[in-house]
C-alpha positions as protocol buffer text, in pm:
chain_id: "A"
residue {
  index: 1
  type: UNK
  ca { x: 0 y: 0 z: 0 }
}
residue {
  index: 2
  type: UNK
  ca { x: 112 y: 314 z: -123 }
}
residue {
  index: 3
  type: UNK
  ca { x: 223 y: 575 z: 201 }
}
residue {
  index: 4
  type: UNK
  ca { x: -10 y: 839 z: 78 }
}
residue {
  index: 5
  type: UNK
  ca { x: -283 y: 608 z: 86 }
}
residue {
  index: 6
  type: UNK
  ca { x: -218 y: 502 z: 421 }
}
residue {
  index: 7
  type: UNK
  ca { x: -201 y: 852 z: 523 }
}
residue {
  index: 8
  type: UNK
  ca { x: -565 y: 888 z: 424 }
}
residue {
  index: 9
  type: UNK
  ca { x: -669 y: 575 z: 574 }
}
residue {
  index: 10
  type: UNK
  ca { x: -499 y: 706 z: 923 }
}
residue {
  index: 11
  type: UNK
  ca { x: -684 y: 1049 z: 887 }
}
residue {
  index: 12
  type: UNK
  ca { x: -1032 y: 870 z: 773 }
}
residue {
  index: 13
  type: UNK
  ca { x: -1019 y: 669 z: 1086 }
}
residue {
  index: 14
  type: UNK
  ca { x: -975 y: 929 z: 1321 }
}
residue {
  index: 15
  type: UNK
  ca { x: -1266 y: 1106 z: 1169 }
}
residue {
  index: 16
  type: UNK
  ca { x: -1480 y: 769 z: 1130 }
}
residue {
  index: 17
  type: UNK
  ca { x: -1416 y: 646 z: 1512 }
}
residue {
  index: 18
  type: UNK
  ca { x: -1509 y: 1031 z: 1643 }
}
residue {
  index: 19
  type: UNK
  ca { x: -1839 y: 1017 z: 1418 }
}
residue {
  index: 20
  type: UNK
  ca { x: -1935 y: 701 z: 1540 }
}
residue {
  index: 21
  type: UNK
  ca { x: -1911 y: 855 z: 1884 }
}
residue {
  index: 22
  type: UNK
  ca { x: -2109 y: 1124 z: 1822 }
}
residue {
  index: 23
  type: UNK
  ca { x: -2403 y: 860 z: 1676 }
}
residue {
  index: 24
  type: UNK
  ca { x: -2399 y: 636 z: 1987 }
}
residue {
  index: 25
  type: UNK
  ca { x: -2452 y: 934 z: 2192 }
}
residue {
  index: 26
  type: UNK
  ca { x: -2783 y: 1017 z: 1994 }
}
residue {
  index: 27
  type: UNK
  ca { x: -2864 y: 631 z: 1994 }
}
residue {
  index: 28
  type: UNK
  ca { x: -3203 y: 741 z: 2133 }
}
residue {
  index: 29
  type: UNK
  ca { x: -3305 y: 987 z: 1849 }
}
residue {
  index: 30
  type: UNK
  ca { x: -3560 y: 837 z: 1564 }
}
residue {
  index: 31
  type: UNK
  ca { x: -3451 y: 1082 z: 1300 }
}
residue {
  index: 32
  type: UNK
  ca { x: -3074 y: 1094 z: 1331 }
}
residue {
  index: 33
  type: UNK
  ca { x: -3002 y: 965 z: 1039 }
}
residue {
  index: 34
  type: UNK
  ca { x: -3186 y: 1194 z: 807 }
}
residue {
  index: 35
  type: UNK
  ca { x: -3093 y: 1458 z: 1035 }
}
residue {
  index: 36
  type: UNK
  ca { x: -2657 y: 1460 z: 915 }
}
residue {
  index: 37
  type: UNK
  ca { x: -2805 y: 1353 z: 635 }
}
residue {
  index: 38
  type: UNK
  ca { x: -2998 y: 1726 z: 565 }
}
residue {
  index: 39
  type: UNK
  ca { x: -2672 y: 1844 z: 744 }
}
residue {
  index: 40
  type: UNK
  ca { x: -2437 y: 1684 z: 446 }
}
residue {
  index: 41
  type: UNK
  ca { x: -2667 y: 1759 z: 167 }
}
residue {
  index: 42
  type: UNK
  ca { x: -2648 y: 2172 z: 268 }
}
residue {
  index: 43
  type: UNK
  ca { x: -2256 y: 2169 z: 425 }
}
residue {
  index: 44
  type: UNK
  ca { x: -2118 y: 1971 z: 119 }
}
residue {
  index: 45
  type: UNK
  ca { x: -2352 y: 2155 z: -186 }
}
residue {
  index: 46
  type: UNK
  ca { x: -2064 y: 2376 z: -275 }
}
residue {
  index: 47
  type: UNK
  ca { x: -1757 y: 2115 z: -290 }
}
residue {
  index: 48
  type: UNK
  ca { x: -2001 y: 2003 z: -563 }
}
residue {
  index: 49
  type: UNK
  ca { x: -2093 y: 2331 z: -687 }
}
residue {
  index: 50
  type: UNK
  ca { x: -1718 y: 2396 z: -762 }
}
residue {
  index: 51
  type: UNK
  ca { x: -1645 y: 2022 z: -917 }
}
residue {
  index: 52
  type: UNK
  ca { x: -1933 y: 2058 z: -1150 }
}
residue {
  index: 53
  type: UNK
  ca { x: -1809 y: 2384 z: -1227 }
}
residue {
  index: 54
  type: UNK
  ca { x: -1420 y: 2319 z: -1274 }
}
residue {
  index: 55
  type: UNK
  ca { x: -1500 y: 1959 z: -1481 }
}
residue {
  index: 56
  type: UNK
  ca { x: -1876 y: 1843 z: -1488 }
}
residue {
  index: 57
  type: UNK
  ca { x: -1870 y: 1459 z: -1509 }
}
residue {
  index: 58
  type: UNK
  ca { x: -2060 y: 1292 z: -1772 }
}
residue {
  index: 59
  type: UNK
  ca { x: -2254 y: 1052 z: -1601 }
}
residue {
  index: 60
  type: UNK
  ca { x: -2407 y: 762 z: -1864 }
}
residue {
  index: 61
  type: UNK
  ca { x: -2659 y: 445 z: -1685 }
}
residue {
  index: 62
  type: UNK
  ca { x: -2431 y: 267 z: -1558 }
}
residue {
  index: 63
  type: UNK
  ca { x: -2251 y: 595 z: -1339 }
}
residue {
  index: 64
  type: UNK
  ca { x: -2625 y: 682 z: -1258 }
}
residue {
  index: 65
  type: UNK
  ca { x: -2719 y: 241 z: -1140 }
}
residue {
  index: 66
  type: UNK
  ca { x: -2423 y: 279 z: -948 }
}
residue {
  index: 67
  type: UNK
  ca { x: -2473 y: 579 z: -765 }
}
residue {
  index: 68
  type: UNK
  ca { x: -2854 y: 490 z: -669 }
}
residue {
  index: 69
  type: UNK
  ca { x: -2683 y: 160 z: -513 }
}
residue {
  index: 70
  type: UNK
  ca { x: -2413 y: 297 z: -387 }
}
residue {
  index: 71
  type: UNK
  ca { x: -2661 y: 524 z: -204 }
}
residue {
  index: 72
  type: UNK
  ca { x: -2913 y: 190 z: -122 }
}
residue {
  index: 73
  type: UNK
  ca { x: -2674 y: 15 z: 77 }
}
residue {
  index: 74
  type: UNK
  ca { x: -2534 y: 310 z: 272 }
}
residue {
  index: 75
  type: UNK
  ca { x: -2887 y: 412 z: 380 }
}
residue {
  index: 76
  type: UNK
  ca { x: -2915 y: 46 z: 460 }
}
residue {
  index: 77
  type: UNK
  ca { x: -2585 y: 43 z: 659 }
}
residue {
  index: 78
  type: UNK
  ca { x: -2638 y: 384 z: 842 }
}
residue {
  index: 79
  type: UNK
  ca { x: -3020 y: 264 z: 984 }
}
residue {
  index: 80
  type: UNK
  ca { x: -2818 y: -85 z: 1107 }
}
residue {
  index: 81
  type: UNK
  ca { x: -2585 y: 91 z: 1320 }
}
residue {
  index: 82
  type: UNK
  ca { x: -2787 y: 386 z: 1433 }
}
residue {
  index: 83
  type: UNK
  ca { x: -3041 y: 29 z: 1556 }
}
residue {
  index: 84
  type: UNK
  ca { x: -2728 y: -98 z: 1681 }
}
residue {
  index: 85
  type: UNK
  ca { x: -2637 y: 194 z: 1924 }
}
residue {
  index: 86
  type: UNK
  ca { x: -2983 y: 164 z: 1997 }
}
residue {
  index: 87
  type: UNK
  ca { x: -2970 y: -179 z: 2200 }
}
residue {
  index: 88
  type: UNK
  ca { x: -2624 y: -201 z: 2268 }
}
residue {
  index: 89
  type: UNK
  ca { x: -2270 y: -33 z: 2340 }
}
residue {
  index: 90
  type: UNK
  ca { x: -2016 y: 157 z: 2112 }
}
residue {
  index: 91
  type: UNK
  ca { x: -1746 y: -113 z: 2192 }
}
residue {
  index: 92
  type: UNK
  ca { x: -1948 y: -402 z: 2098 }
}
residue {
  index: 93
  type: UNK
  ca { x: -2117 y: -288 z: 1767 }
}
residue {
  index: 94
  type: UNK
  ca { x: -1875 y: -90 z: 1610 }
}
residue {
  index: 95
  type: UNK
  ca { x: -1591 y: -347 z: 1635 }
}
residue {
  index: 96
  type: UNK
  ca { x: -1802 y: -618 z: 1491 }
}
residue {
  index: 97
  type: UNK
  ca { x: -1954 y: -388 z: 1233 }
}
residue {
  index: 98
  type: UNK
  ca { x: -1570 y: -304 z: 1179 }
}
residue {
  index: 99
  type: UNK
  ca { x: -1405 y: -621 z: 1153 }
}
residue {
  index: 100
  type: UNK
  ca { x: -1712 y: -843 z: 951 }
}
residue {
  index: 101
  type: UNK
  ca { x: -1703 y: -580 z: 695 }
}
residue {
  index: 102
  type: UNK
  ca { x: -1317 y: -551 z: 578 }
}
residue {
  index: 103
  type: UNK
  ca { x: -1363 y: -947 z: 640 }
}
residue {
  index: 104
  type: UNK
  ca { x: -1641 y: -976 z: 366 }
}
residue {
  index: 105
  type: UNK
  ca { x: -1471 y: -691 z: 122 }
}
residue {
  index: 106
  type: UNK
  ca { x: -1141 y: -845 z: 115 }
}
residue {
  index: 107
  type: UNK
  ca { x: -1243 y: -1161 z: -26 }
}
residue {
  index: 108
  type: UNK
  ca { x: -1520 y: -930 z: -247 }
}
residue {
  index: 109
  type: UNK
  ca { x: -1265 y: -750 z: -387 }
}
residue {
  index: 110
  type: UNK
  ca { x: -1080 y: -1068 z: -462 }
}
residue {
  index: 111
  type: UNK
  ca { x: -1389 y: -1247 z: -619 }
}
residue {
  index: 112
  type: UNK
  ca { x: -1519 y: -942 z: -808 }
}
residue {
  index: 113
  type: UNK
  ca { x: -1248 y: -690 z: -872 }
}
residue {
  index: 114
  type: UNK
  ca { x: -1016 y: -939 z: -929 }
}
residue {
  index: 115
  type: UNK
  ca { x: -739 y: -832 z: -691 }
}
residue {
  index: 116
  type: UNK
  ca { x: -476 y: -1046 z: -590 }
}
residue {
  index: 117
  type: UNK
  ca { x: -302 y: -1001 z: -263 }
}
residue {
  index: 118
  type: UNK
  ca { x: -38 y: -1147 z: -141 }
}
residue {
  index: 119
  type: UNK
  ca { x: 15 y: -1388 z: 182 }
}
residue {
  index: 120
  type: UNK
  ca { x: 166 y: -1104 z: 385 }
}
residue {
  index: 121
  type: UNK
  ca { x: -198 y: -864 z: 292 }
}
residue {
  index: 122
  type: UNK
  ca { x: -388 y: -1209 z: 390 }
}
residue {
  index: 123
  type: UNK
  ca { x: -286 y: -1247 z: 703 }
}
residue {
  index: 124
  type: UNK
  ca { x: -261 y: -857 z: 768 }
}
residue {
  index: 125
  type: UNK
  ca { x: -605 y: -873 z: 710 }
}
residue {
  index: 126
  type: UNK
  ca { x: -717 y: -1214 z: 919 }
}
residue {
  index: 127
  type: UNK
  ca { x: -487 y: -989 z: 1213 }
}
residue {
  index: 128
  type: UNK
  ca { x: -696 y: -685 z: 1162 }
}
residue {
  index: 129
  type: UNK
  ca { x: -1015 y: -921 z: 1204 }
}
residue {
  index: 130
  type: UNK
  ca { x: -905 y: -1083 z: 1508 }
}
residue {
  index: 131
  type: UNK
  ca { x: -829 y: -765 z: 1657 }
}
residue {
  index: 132
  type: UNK
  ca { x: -1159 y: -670 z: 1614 }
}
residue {
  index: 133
  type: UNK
  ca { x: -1316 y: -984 z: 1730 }
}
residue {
  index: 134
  type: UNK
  ca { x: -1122 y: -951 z: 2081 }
}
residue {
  index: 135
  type: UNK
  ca { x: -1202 y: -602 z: 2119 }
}
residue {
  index: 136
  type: UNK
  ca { x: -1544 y: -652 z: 2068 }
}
residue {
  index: 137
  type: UNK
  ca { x: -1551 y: -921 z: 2379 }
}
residue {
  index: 138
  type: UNK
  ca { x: -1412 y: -1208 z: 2242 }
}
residue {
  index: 139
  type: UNK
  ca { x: -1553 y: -1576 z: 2284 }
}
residue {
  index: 140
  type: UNK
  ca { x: -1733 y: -1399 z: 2594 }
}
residue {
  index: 141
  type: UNK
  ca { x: -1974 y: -1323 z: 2307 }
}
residue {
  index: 142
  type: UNK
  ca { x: -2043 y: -1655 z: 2181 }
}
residue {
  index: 143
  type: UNK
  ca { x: -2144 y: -1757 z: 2523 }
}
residue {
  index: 144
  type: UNK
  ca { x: -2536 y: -1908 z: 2591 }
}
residue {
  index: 145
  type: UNK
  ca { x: -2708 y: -1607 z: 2755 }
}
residue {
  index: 146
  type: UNK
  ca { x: -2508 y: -1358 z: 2604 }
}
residue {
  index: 147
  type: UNK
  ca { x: -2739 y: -1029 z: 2510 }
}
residue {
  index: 148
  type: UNK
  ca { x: -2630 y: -1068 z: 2132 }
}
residue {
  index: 149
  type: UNK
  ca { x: -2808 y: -829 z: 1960 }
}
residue {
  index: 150
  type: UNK
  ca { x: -2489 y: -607 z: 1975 }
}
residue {
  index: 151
  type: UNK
  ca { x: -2355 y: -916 z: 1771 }
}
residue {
  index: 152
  type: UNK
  ca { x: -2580 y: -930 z: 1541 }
}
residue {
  index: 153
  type: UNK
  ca { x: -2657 y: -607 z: 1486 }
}
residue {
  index: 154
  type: UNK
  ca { x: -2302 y: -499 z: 1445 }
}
residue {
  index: 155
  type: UNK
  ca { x: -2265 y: -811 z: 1167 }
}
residue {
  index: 156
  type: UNK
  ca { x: -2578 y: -699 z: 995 }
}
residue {
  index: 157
  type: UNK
  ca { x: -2398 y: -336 z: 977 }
}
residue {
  index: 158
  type: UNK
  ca { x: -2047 y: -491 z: 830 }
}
residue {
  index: 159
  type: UNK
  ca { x: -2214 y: -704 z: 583 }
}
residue {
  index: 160
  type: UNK
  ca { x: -2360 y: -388 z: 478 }
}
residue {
  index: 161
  type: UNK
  ca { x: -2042 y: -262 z: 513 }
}
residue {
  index: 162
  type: UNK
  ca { x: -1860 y: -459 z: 298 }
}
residue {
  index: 163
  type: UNK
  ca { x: -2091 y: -447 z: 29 }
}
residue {
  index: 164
  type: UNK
  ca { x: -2066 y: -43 z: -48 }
}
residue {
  index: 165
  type: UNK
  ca { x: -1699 y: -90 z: 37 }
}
residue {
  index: 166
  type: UNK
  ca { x: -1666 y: -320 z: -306 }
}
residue {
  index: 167
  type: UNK
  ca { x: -1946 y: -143 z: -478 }
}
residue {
  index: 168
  type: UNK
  ca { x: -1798 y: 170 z: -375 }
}
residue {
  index: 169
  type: UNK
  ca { x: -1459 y: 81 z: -453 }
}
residue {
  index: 170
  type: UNK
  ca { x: -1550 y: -30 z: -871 }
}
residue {
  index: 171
  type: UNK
  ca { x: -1740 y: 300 z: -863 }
}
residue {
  index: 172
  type: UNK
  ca { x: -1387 y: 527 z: -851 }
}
residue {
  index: 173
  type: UNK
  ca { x: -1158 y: 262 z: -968 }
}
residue {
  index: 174
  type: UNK
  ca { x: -1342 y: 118 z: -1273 }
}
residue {
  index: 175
  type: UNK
  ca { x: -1633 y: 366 z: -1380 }
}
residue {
  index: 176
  type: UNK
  ca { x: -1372 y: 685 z: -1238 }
}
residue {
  index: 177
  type: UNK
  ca { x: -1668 y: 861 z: -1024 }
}
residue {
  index: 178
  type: UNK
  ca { x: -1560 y: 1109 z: -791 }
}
residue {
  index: 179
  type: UNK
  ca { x: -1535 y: 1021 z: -447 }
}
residue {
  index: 180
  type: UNK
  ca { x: -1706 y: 1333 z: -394 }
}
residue {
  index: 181
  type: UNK
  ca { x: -1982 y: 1270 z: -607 }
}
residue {
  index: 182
  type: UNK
  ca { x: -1999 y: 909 z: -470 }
}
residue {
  index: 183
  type: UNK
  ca { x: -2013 y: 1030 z: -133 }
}
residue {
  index: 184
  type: UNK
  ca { x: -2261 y: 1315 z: -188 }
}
residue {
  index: 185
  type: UNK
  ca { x: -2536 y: 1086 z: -429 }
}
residue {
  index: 186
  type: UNK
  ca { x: -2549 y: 875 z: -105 }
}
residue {
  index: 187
  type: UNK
  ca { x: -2601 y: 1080 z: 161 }
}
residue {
  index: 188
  type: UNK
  ca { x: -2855 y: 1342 z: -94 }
}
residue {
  index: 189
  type: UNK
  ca { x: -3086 y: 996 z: -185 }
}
residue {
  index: 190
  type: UNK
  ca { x: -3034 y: 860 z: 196 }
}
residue {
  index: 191
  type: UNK
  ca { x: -3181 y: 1230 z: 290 }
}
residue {
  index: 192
  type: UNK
  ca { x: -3478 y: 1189 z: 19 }
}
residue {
  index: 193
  type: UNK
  ca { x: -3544 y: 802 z: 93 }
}
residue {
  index: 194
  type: UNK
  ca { x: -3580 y: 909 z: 474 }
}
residue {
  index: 195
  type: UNK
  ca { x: -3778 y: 1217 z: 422 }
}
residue {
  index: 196
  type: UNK
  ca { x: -4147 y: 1072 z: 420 }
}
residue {
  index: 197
  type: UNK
  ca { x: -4069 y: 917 z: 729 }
}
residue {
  index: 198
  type: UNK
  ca { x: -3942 y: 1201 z: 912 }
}
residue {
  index: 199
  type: UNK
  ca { x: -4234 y: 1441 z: 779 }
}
residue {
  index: 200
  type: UNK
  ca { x: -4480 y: 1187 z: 920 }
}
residue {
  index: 201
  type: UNK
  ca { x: -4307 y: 1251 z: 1273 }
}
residue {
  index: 202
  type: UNK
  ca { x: -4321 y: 1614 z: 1282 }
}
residue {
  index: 203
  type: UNK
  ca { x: -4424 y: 1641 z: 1603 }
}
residue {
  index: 204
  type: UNK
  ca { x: -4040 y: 1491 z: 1747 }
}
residue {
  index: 205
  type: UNK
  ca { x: -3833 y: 1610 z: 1472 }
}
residue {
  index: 206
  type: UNK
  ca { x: -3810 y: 1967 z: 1613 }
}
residue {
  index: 207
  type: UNK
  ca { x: -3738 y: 1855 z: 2012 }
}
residue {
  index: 208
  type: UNK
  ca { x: -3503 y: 1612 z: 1817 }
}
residue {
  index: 209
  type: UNK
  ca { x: -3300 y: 1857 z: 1651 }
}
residue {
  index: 210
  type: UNK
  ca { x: -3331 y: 2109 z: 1893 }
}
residue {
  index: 211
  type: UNK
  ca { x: -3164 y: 1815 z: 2158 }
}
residue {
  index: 212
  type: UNK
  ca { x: -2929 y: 1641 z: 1877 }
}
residue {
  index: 213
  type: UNK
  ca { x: -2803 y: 1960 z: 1609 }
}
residue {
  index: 214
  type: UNK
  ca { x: -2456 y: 1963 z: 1718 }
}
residue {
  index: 215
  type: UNK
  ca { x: -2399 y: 1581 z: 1713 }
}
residue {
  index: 216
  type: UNK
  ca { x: -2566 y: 1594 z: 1400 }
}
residue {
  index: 217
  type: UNK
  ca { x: -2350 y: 1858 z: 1225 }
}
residue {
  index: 218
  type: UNK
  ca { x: -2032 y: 1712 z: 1308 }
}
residue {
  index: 219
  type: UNK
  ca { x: -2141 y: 1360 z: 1193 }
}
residue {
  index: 220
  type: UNK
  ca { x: -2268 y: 1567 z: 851 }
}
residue {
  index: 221
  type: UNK
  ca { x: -1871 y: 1717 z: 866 }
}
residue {
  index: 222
  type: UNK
  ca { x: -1683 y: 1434 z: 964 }
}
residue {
  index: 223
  type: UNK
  ca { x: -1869 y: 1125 z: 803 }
}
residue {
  index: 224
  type: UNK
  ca { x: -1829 y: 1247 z: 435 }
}
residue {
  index: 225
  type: UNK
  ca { x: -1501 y: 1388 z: 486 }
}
residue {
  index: 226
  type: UNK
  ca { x: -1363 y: 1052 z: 631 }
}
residue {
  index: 227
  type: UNK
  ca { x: -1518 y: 827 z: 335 }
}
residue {
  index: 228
  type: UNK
  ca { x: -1430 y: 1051 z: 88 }
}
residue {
  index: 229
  type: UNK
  ca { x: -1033 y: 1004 z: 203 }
}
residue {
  index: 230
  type: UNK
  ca { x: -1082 y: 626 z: 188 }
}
residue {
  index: 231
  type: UNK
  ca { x: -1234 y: 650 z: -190 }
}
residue {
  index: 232
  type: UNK
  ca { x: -940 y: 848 z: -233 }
}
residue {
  index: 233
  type: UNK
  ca { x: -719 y: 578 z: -86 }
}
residue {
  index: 234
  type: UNK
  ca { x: -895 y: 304 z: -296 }
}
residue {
  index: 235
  type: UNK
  ca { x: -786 y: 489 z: -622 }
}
residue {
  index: 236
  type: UNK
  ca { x: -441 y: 465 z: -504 }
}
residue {
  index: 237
  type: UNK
  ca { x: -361 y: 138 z: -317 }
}
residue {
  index: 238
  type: UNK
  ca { x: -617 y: -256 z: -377 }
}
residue {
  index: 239
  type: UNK
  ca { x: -968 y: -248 z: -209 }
}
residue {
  index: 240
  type: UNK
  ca { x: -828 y: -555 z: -29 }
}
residue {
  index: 241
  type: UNK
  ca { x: -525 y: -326 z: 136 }
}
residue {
  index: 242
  type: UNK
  ca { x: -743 y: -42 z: 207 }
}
residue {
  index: 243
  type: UNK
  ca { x: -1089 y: -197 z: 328 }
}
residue {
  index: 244
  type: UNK
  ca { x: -896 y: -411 z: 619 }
}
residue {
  index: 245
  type: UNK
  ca { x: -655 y: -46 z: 700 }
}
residue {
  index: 246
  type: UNK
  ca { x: -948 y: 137 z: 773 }
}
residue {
  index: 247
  type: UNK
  ca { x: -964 y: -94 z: 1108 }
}
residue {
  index: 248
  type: UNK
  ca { x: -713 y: 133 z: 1261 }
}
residue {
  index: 249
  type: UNK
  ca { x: -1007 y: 354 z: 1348 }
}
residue {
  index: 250
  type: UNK
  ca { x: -1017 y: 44 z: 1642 }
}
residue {
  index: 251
  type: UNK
  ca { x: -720 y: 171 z: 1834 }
}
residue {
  index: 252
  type: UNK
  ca { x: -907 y: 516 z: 1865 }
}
residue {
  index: 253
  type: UNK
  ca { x: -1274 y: 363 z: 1916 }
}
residue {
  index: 254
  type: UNK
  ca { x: -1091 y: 157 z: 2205 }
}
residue {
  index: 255
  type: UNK
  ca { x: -1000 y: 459 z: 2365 }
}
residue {
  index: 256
  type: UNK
  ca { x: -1315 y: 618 z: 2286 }
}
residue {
  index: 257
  type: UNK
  ca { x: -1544 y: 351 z: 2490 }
}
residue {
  index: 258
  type: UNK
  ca { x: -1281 y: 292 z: 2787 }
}
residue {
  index: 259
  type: UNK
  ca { x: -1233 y: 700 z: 2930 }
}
residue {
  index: 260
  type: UNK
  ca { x: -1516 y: 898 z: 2712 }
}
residue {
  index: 261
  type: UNK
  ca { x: -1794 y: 622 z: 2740 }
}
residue {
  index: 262
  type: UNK
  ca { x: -1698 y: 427 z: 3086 }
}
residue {
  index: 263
  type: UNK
  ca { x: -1715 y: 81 z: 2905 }
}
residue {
  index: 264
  type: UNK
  ca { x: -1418 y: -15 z: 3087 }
}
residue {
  index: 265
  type: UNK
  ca { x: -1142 y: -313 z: 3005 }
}
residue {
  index: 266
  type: UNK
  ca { x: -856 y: -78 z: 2859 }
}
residue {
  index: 267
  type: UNK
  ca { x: -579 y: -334 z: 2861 }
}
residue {
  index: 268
  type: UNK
  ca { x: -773 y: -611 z: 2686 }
}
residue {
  index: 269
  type: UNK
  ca { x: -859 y: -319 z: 2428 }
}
residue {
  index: 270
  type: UNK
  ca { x: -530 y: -177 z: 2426 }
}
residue {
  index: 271
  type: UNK
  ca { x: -418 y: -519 z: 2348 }
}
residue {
  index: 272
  type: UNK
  ca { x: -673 y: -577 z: 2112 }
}
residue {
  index: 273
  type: UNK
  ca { x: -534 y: -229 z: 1903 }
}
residue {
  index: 274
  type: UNK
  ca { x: -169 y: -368 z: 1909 }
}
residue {
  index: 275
  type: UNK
  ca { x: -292 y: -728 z: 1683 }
}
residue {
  index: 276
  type: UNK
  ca { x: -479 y: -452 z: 1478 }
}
residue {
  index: 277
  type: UNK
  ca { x: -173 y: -235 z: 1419 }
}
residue {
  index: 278
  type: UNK
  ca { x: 34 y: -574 z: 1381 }
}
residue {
  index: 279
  type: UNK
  ca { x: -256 y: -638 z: 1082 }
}
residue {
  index: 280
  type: UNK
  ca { x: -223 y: -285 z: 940 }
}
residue {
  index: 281
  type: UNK
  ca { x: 161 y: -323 z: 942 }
}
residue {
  index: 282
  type: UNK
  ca { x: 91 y: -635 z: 698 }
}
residue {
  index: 283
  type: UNK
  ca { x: -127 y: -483 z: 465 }
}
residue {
  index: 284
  type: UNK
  ca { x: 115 y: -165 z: 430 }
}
residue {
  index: 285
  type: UNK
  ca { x: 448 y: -405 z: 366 }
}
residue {
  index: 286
  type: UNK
  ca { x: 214 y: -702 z: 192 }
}
């Protein structure tokens, strides 16, 4: 994996693990969702405004069918995890939602984007995985009487996950869509796919917003802005490199849930992180 591309994957995960935060502590909010979403659609309008205006892409069918799925299975992946948050913590759903996706993607960009990693990327990413898997609980999960909707949820989100992560990644390395454009489509159909709904709850969307509009403007800052770095990264460096990187956002989730959420456990996460980074180091040399 290219340096610069690493770079960007470092960056995004800062910005993806600090989002996430900011969602788990609206977990209890029915319209959050459409809420960054309206918050993305008005921030990001001129970054589009001045790419249309320096070189206007000309979109054909196949740029438009993969935008409107592109923007399907994010909607899809963003309701998941907000109903994730919902019924259980930070450290157990966004590990798993982390680690089943890259999982999935690596062997989908293998399968349909024909990538061929080496063994040093394969077990980078099987490290990054494992990681995850400890710093989500471990076998503790697996355990009869275990609350597992955290589980499940958080696999539900990564299949989704992994899904706009190939999708995603054909979109700017095959058809040569903007990650901006990518990135915007999704988040201006997730806003009009959700709208109905929220209109039909107009009675809680103000007290929502009025309770919820800074979480949800720096989710509508920092969720585009971290994607848009890993599309960036995918143009540079294999899906199958980047998609299992992007797990570094772990070490600062980790932290995250241990001093800013009281979830607790810091050395088993902290040692969790170091398999991750041992992963990441793969994938960077592999």
């Amino acid at each position: 994996m290219p340096l610069s591309a690493l770079a960007l994957v470092i960056i995004a995960a800062f910005t993806h693990a600090s989002w996430n935060l900011l969602a788990k502590r609206a977990a209890d909010s029915r319209h959050f969702v459409w809420l960054y979403s309206a918050g993305t659609v008005l921030l990001w309008a001129p970054v589009i405004g001045l790419l249309f205006w320096h070189d206007a892409p000309q979109l054909d069918w196949r740029d438009g069918l993969a935008l409107l799925v592109s923007a399907l299975l994010h909607t899809a992946y963003s309701l998941a995890l907000q109903r994730g948050y919902k019924v259980a913590d930070l450290s157990v759903v966004y590990p798993m939602a982390r680690g089943t996706g890259p999982l999935i993607a690596f062997f989908g960009a293998i399968l349909v984007l024909g990538e061929r990693p080496g063994w040093l990327a394969a077990l980078g990413a099987l490290l990054v995985v494992a990681g995850v898997f400890w710093l989500a609980g471990g076998p503790q999960l697996l355990r009869p009487g275990t609350d597992k909707r955290g589980l499940l949820w958080g696999v539900l989100t990564g299949t989704f996950i992994a899904a706009y992560t190939v999708w995603d990644g054909y979109s700017v390395k095959v058809l040569l869509l903007s990650p901006f454009l990518v990135d915007y489509v999704g988040n201006l159909l997730r806003f009009m796919l959700l709208l109905p709904r929220a209109l039909a709850d107009r009675a809680a969307l103000w007290p929502e917003w009025l309770r919820y509009w800074k979480p949800a403007l720096g989710v509508s800052v920092l969720g585009p802005l971290g994607y848009t770095l890993v599309l960036f990264a995918m143009q540079q460096a294999p899906v199958s490199h980047v998609a299992p990187a992007r797990e570094l956002s772990m070490m600062v989730g980790a932290w995250y849930g241990a001093k800013l959420l009281d979830e607790g456990e810091l050395s088993r996460r902290l040692l969790a992180a170091a398999i991750i980074v041992a992963g990441v180091l793969c994938l960077a040399l592999g």
